[in-house]
PyMOL Python script that loads the backbone (N, CA, C, O; Angstrom):
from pymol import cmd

cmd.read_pdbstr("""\
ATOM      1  N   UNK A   1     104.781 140.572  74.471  1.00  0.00           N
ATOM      2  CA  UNK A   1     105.245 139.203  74.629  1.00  0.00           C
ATOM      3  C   UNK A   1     104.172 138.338  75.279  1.00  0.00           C
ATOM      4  O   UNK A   1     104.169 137.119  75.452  1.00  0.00           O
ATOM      5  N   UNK A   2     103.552 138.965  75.496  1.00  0.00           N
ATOM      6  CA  UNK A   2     102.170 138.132  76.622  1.00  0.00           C
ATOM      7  C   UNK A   2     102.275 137.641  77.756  1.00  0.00           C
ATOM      8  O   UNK A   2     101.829 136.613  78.265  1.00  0.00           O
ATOM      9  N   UNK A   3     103.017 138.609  78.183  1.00  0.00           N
ATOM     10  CA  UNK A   3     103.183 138.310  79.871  1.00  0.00           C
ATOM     11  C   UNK A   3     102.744 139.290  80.893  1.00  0.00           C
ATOM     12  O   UNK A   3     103.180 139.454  82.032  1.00  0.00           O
ATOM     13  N   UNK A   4     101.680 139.984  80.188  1.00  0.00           N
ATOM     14  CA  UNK A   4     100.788 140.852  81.240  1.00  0.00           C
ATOM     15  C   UNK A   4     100.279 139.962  82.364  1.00  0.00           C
ATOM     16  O   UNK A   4     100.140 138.817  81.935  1.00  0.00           O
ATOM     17  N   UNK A   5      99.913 140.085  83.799  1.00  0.00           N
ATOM     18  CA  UNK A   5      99.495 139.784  84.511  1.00  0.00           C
ATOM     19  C   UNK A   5     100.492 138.425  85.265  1.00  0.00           C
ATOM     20  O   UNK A   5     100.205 137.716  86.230  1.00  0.00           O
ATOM     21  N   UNK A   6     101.853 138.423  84.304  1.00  0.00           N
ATOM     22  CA  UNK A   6     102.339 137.654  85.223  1.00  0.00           C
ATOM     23  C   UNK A   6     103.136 137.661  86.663  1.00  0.00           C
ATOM     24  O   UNK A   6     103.311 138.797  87.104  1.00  0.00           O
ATOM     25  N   UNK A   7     103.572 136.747  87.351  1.00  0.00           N
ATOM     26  CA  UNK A   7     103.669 137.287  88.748  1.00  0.00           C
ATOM     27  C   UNK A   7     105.714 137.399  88.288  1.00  0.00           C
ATOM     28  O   UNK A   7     106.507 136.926  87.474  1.00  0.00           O
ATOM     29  N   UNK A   8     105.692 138.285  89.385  1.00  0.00           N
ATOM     30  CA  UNK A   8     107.405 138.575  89.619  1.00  0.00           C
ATOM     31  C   UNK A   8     107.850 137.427  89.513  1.00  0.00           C
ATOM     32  O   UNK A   8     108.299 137.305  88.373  1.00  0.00           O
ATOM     33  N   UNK A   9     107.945 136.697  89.975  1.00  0.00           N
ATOM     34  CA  UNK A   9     108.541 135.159  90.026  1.00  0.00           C
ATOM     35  C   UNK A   9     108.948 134.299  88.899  1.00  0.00           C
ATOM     36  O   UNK A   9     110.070 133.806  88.784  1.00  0.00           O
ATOM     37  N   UNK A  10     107.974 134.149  88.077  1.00  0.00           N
ATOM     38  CA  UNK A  10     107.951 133.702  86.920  1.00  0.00           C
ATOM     39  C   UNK A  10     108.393 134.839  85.986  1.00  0.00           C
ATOM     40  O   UNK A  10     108.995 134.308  85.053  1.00  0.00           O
ATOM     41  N   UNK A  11     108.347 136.540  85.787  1.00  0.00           N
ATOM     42  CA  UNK A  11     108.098 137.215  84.987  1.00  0.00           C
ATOM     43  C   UNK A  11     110.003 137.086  84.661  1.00  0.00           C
ATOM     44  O   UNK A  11     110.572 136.900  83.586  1.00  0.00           O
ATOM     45  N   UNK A  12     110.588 137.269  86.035  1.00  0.00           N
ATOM     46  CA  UNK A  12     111.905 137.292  86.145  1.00  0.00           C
ATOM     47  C   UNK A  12     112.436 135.958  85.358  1.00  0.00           C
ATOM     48  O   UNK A  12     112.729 136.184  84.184  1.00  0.00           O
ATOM     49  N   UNK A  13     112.607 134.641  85.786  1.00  0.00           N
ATOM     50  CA  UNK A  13     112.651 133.930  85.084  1.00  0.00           C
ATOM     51  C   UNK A  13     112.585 133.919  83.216  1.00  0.00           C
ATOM     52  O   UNK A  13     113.404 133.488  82.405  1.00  0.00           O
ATOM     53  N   UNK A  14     111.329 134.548  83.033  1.00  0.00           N
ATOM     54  CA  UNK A  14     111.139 134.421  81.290  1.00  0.00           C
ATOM     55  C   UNK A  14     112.003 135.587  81.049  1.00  0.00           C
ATOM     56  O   UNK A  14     112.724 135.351  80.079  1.00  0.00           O
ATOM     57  N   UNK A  15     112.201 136.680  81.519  1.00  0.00           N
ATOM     58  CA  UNK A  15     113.547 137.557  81.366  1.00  0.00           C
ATOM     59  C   UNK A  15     114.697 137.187  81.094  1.00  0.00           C
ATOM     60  O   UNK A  15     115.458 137.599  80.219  1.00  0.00           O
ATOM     61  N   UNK A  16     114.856 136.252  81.993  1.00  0.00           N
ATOM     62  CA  UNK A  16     116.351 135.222  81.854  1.00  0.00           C
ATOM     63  C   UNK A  16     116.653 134.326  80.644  1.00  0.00           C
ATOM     64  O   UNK A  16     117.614 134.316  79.876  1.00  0.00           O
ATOM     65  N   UNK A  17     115.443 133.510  80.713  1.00  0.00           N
ATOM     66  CA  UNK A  17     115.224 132.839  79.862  1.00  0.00           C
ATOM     67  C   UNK A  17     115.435 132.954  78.146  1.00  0.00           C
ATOM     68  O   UNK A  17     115.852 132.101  77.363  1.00  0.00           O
ATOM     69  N   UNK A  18     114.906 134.564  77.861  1.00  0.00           N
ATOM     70  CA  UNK A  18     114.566 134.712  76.700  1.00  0.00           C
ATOM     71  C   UNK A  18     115.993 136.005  76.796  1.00  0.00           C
ATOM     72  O   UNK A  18     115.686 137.106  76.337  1.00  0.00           O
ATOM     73  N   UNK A  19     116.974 135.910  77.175  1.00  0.00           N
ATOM     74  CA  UNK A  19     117.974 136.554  77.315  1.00  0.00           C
ATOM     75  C   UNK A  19     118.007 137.890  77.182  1.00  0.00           C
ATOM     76  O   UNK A  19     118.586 138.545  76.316  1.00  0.00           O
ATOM     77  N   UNK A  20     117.090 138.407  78.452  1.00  0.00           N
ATOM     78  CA  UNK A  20     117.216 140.008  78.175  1.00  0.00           C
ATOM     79  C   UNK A  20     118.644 140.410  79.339  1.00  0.00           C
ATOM     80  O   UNK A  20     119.104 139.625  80.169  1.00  0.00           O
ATOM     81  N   UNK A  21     119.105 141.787  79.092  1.00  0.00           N
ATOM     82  CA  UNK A  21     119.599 142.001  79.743  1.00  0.00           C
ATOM     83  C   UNK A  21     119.214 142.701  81.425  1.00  0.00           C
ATOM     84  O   UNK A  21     119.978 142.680  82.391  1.00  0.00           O
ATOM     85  N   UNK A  22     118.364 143.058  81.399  1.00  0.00           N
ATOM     86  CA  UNK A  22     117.887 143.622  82.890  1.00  0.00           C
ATOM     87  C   UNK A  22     116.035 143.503  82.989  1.00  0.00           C
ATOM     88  O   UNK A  22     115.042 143.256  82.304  1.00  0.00           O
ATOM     89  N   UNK A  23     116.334 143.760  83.932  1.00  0.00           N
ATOM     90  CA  UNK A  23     114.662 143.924  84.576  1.00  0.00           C
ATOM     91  C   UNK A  23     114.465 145.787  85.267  1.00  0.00           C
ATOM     92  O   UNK A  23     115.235 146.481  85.931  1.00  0.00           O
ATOM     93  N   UNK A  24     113.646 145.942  84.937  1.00  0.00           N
ATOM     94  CA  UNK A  24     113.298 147.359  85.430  1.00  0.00           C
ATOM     95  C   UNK A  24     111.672 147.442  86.092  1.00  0.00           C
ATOM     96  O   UNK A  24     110.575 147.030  85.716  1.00  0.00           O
ATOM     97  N   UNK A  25     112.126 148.132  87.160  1.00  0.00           N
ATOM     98  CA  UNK A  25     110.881 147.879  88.310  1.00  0.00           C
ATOM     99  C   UNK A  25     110.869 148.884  89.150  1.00  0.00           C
ATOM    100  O   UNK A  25     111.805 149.480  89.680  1.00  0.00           O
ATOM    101  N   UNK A  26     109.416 149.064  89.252  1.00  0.00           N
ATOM    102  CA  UNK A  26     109.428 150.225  91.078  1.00  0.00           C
ATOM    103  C   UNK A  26     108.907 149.838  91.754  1.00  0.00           C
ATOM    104  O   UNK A  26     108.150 150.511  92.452  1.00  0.00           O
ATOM    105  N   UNK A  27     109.105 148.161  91.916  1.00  0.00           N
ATOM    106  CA  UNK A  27     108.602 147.398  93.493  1.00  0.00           C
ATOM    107  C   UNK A  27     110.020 147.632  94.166  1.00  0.00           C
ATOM    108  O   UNK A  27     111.135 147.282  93.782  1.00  0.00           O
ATOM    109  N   UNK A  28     109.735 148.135  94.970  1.00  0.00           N
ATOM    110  CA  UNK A  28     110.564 148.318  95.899  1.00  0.00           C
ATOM    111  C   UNK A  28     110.703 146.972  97.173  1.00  0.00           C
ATOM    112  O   UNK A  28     111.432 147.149  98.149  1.00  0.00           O
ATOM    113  N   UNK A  29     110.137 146.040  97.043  1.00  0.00           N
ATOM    114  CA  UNK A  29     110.180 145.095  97.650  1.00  0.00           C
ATOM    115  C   UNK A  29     110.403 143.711  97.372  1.00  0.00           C
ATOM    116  O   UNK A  29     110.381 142.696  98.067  1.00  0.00           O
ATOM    117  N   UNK A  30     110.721 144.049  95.654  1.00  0.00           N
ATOM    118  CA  UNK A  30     111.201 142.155  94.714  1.00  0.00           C
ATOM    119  C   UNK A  30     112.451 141.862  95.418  1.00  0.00           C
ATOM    120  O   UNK A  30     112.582 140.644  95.535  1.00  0.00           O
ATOM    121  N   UNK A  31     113.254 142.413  95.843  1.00  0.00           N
ATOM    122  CA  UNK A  31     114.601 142.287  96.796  1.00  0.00           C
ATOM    123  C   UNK A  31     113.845 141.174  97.521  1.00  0.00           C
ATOM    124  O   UNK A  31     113.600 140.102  96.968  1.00  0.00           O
ATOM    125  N   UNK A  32     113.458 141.475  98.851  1.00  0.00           N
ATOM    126  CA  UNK A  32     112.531 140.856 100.045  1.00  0.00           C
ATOM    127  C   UNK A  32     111.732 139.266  99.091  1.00  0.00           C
ATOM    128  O   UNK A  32     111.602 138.095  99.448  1.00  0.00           O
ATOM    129  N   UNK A  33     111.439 139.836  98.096  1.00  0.00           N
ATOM    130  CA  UNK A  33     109.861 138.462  97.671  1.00  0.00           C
ATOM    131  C   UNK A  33     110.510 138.007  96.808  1.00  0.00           C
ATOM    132  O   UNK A  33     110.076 136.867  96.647  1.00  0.00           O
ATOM    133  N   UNK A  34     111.501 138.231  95.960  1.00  0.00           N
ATOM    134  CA  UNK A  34     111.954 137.395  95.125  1.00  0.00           C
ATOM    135  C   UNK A  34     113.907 136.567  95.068  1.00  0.00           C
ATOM    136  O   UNK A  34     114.756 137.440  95.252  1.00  0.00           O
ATOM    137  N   UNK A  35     114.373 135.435  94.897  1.00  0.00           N
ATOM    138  CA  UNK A  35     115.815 135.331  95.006  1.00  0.00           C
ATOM    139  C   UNK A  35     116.185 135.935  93.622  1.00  0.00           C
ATOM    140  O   UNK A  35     115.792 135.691  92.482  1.00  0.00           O
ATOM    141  N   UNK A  36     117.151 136.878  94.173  1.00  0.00           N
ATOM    142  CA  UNK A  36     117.877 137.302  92.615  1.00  0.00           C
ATOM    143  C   UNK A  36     119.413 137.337  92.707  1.00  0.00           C
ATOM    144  O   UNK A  36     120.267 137.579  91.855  1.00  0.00           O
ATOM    145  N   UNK A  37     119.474 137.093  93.713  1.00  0.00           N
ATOM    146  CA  UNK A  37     121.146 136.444  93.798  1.00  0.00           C
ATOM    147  C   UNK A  37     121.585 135.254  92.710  1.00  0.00           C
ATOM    148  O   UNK A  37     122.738 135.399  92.303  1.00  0.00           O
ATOM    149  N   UNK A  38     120.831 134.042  92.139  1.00  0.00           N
ATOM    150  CA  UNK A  38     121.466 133.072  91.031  1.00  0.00           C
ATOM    151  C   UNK A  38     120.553 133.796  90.042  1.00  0.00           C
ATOM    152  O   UNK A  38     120.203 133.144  89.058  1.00  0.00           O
ATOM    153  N   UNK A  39     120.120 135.046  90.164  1.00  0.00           N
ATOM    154  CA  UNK A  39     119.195 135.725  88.281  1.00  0.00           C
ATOM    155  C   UNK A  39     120.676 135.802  87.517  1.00  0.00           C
ATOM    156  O   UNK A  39     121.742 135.946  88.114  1.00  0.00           O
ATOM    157  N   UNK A  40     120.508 135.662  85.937  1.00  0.00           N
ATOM    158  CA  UNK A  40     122.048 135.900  85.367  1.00  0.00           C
ATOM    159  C   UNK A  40     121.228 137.043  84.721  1.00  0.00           C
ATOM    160  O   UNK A  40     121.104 136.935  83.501  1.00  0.00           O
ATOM    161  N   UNK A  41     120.550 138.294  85.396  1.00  0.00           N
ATOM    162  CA  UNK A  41     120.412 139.329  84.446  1.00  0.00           C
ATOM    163  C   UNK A  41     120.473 140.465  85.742  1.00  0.00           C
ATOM    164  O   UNK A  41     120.313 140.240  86.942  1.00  0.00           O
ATOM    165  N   UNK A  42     120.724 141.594  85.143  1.00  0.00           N
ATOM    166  CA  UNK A  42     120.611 142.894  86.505  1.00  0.00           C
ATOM    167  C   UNK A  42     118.717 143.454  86.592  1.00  0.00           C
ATOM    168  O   UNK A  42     117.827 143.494  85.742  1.00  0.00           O
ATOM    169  N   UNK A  43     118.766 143.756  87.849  1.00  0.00           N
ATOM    170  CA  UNK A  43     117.633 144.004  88.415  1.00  0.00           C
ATOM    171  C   UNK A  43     117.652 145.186  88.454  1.00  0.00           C
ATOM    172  O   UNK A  43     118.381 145.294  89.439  1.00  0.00           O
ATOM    173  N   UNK A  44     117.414 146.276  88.146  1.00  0.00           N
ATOM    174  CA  UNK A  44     116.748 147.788  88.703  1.00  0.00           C
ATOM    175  C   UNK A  44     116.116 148.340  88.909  1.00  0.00           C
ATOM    176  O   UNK A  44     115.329 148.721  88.043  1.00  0.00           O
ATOM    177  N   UNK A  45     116.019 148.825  90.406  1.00  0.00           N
ATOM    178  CA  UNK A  45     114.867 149.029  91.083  1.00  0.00           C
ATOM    179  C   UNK A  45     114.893 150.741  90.787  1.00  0.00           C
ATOM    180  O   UNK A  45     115.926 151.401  90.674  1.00  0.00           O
ATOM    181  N   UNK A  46     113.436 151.296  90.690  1.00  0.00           N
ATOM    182  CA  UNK A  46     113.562 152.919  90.497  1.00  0.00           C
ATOM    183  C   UNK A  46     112.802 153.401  91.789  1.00  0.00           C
ATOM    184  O   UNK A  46     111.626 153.102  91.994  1.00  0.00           O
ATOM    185  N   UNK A  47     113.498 154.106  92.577  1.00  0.00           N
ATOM    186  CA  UNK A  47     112.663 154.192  94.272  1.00  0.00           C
ATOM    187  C   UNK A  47     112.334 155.780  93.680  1.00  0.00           C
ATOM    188  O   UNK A  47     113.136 156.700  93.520  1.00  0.00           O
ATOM    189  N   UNK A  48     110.863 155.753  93.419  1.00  0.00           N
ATOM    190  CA  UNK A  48     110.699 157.398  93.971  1.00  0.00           C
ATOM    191  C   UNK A  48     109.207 157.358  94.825  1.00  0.00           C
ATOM    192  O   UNK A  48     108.753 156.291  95.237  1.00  0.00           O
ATOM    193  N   UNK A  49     108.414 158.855  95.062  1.00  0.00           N
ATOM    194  CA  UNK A  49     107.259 158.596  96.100  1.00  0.00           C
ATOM    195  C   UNK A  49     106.539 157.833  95.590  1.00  0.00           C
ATOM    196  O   UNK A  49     106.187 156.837  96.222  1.00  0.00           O
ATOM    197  N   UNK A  50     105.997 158.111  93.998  1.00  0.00           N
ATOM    198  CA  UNK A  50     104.918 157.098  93.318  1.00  0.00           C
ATOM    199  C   UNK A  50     105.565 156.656  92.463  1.00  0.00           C
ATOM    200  O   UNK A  50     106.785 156.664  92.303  1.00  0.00           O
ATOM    201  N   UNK A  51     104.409 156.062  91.605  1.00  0.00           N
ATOM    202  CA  UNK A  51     105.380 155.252  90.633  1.00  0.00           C
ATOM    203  C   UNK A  51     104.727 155.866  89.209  1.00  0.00           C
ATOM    204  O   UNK A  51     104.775 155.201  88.174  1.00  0.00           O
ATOM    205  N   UNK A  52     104.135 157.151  89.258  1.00  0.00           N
ATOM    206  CA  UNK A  52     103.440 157.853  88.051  1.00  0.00           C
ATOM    207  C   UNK A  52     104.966 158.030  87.066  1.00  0.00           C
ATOM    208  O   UNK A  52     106.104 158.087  87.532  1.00  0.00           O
ATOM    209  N   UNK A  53     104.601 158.088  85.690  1.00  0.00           N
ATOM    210  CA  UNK A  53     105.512 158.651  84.914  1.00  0.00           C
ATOM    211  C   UNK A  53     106.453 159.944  85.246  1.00  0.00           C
ATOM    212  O   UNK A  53     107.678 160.007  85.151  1.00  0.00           O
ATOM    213  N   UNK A  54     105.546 160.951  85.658  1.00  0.00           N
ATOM    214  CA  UNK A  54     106.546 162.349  85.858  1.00  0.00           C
ATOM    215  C   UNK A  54     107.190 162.263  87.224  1.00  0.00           C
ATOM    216  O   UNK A  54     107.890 163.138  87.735  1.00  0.00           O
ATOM    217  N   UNK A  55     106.817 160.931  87.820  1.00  0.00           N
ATOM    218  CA  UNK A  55     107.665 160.645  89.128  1.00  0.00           C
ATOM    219  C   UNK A  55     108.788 159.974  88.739  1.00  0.00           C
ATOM    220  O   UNK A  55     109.817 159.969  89.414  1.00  0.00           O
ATOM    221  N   UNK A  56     108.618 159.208  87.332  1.00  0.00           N
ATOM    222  CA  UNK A  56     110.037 158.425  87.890  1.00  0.00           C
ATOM    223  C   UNK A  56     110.970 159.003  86.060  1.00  0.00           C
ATOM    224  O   UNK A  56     112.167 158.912  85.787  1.00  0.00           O
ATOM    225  N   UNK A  57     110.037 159.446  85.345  1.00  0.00           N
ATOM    226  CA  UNK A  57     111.124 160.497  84.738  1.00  0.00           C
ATOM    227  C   UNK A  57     112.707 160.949  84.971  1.00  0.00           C
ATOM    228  O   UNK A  57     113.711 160.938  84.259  1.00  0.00           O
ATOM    229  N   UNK A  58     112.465 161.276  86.078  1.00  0.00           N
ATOM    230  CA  UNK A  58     113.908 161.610  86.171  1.00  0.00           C
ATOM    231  C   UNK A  58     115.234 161.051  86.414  1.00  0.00           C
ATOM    232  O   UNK A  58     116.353 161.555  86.318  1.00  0.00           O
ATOM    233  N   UNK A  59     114.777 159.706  86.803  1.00  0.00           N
ATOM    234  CA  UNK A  59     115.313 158.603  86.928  1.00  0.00           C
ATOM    235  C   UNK A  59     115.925 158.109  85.806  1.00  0.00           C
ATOM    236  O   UNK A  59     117.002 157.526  85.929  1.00  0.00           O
ATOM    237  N   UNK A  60     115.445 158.239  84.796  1.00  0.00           N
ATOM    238  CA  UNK A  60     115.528 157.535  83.205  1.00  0.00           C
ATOM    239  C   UNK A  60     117.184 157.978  83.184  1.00  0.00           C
ATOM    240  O   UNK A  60     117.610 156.910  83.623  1.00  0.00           O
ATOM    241  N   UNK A  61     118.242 158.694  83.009  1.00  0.00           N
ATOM    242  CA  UNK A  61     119.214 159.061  82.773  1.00  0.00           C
ATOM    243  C   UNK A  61     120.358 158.039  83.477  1.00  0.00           C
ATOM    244  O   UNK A  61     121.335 157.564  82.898  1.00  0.00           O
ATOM    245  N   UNK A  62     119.905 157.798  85.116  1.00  0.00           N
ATOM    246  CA  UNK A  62     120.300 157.145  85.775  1.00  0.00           C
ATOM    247  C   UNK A  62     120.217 155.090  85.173  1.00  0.00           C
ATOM    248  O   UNK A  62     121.039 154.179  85.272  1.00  0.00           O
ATOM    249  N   UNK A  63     119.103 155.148  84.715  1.00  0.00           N
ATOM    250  CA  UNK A  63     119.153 153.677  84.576  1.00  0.00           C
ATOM    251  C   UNK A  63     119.067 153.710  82.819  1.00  0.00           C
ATOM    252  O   UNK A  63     118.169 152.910  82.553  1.00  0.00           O
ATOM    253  N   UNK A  64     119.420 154.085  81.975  1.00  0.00           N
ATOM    254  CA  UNK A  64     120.149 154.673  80.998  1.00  0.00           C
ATOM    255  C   UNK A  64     121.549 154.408  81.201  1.00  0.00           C
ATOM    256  O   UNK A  64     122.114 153.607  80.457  1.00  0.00           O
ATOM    257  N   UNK A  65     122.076 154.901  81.982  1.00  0.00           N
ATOM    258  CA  UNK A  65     123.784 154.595  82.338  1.00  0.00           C
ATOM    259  C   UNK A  65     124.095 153.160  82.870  1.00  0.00           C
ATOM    260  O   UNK A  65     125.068 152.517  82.475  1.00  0.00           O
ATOM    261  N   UNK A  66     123.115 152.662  83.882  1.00  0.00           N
ATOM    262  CA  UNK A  66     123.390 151.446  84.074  1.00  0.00           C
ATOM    263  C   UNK A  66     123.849 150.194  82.493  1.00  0.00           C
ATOM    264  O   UNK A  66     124.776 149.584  81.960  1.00  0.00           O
ATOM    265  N   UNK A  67     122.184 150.526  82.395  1.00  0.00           N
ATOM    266  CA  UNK A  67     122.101 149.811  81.123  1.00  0.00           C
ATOM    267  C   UNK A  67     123.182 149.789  79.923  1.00  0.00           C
ATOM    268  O   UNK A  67     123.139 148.908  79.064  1.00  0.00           O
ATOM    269  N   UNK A  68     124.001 150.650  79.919  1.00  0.00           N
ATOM    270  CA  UNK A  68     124.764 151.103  78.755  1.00  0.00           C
ATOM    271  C   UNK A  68     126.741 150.882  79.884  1.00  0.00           C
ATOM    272  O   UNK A  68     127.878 151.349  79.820  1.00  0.00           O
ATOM    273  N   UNK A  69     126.002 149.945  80.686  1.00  0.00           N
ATOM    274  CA  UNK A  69     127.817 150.171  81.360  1.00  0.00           C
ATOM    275  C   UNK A  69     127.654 148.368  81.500  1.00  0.00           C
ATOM    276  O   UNK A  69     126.765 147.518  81.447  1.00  0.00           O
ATOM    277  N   UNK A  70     129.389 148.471  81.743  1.00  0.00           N
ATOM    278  CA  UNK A  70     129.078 146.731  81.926  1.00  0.00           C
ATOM    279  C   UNK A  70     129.202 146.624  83.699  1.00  0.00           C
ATOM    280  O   UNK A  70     130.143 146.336  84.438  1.00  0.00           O
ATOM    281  N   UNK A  71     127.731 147.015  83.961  1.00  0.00           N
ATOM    282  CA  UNK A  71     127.623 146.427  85.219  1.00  0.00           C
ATOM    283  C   UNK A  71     127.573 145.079  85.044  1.00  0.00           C
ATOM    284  O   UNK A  71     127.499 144.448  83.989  1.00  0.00           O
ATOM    285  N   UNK A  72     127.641 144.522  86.660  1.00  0.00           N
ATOM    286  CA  UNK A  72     127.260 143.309  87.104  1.00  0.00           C
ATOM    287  C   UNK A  72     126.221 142.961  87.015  1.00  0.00           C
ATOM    288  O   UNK A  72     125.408 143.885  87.007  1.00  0.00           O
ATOM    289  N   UNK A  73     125.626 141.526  86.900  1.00  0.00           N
ATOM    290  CA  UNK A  73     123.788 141.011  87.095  1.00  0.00           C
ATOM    291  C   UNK A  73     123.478 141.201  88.722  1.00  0.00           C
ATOM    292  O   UNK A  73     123.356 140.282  89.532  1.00  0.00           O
ATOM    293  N   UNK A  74     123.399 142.380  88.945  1.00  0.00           N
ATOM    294  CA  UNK A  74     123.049 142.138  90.542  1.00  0.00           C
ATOM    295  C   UNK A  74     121.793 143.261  90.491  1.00  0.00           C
ATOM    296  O   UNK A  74     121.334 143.747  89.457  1.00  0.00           O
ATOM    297  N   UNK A  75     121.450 143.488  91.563  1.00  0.00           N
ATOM    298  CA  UNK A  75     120.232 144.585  91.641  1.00  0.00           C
ATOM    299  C   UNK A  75     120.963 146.138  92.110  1.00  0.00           C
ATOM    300  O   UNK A  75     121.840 146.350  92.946  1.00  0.00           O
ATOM    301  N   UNK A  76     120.505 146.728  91.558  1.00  0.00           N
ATOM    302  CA  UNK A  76     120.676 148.175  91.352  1.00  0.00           C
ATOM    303  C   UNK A  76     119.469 149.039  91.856  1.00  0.00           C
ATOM    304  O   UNK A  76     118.336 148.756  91.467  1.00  0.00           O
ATOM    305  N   UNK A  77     119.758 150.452  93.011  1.00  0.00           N
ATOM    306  CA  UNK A  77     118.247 151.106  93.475  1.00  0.00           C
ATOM    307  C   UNK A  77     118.955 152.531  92.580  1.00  0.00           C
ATOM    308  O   UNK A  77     120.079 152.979  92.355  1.00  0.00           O
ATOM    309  N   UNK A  78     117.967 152.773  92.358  1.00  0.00           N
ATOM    310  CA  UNK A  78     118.122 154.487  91.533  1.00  0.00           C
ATOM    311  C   UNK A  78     117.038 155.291  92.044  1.00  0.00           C
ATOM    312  O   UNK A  78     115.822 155.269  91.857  1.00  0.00           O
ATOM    313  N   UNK A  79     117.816 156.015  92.748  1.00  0.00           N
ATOM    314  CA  UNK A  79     116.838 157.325  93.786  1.00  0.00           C
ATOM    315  C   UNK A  79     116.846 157.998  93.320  1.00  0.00           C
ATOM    316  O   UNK A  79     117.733 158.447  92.594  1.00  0.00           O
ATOM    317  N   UNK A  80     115.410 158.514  93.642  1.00  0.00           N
ATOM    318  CA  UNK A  80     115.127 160.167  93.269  1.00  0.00           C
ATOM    319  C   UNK A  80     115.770 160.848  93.932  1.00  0.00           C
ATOM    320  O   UNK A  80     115.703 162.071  93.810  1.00  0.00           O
TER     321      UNK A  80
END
""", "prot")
cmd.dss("prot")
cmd.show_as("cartoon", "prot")
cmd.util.cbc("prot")
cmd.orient("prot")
């Protein structure tokens, strides 16, 4: 879509905008730096030690279910 290098702020926004349903992330700190209380899309955060593939692998099942339930647009943490 050509939104490499854009910042959280704006990236969230064109999410909204272009009507996706969620955001998926392992900043563990867009809570803190960004408002996502008026976002009309869900946020999910994936907390594990790093953020390498075979780290957050296992996670996938977990935000898999989110995605596929009618959660709320609010932010969601999925722990390792």
């Amino acid at each position: 879509m050509g939104w490499a290098g854009t910042q959280n702020g704006l990236l969230l926004e064109l999410a909204a905008d272009h009507e996706f349903n969620a955001v998926i992330t392992a900043d563990q700190g867009i809570e803190r730096q960004q408002n996502l209380a008026e976002l009309p899309i869900m946020v999910i955060v994936m907390i594990a030690h790093r953020t390498r593939v075979k780290d957050l692998e296992s996670l996938v099942p977990q935000v898999l279910d989110l995605l596929k339930s009618e959660s709320e647009n609010r932010v969601y943490r999925v722990p390792a």
